[in-house]
C-alpha positions in Angstrom: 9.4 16.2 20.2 7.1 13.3 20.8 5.2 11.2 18.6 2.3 12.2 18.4 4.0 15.9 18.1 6.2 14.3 14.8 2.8 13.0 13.3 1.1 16.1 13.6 3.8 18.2 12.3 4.1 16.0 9.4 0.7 16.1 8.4 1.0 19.7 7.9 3.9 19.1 5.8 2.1 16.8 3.3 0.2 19.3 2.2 3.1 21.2 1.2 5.0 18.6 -0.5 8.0 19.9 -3.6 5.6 17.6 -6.0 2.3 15.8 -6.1 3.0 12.0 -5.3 1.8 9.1 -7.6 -1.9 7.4 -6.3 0.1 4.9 -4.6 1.9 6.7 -2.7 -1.3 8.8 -2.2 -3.1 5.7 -0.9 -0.2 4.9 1.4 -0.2 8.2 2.9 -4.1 8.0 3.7 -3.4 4.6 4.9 -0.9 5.0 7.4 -2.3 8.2 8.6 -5.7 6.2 9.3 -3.7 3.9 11.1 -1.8 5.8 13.2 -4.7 8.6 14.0 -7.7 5.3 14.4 -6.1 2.3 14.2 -7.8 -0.8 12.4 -10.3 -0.1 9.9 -13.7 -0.2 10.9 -17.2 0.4 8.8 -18.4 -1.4 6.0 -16.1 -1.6 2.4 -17.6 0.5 0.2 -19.3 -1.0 -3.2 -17.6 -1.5 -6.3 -18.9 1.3 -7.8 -16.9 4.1 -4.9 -13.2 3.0 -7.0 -12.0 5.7 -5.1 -13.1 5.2 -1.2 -12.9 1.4 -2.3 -9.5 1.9 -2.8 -8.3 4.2 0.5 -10.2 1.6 3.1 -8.6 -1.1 1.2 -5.0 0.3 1.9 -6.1 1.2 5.2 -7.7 -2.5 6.0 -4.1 -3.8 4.5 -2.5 -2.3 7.6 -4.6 -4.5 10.1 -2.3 -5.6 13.3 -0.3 -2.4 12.8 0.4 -0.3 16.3 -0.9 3.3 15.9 2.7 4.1 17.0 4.0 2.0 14.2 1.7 3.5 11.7 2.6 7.2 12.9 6.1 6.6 12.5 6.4 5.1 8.9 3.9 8.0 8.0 6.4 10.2 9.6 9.1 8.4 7.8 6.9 8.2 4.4 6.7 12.4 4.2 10.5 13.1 5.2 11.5 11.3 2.5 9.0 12.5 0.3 9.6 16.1 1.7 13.1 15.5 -0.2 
């Protein structure tokens, strides 16, 4: 299965995961799979007021340098081991 094949199955299987993960975790998952599906983080930050989409470009802008490849696999890795 390649790569790409991995990433897309396990976005499917996020949404099915045993439990809900803590926000962090949440924010890492958003992160990497922006990452690996875009690449760097592009658009303006949003405003202090948006906590929430402050918050998800933020962990996504922390990933900056990262391959898409490199990205797809930790999110890969990230949901296997979540997956349990």
């Amino acid at each position: 299965m390649s790569l790409q094949e991995q990433f897309t199955q396990a976005q499917a299987d996020s949404k099915n995961l045993p439990e809900r993960p803590d926000n962090m975790t949440l924010l890492k998952i958003y992160a990497l799979y922006k990452q690996g599906s875009s690449g760097d983080a592009q658009g303006e930050r949003p405003g202090m007021t948006d906590f929430v989409n402050r918050a998800k470009f933020d962990a996504w802008d922390a990933l900056k340098g990262t391959s898409q490849d490199e990205a797809m696999q930790q999110y890969i890795d990230l949901v296997e081991e979540l997956k349990g």
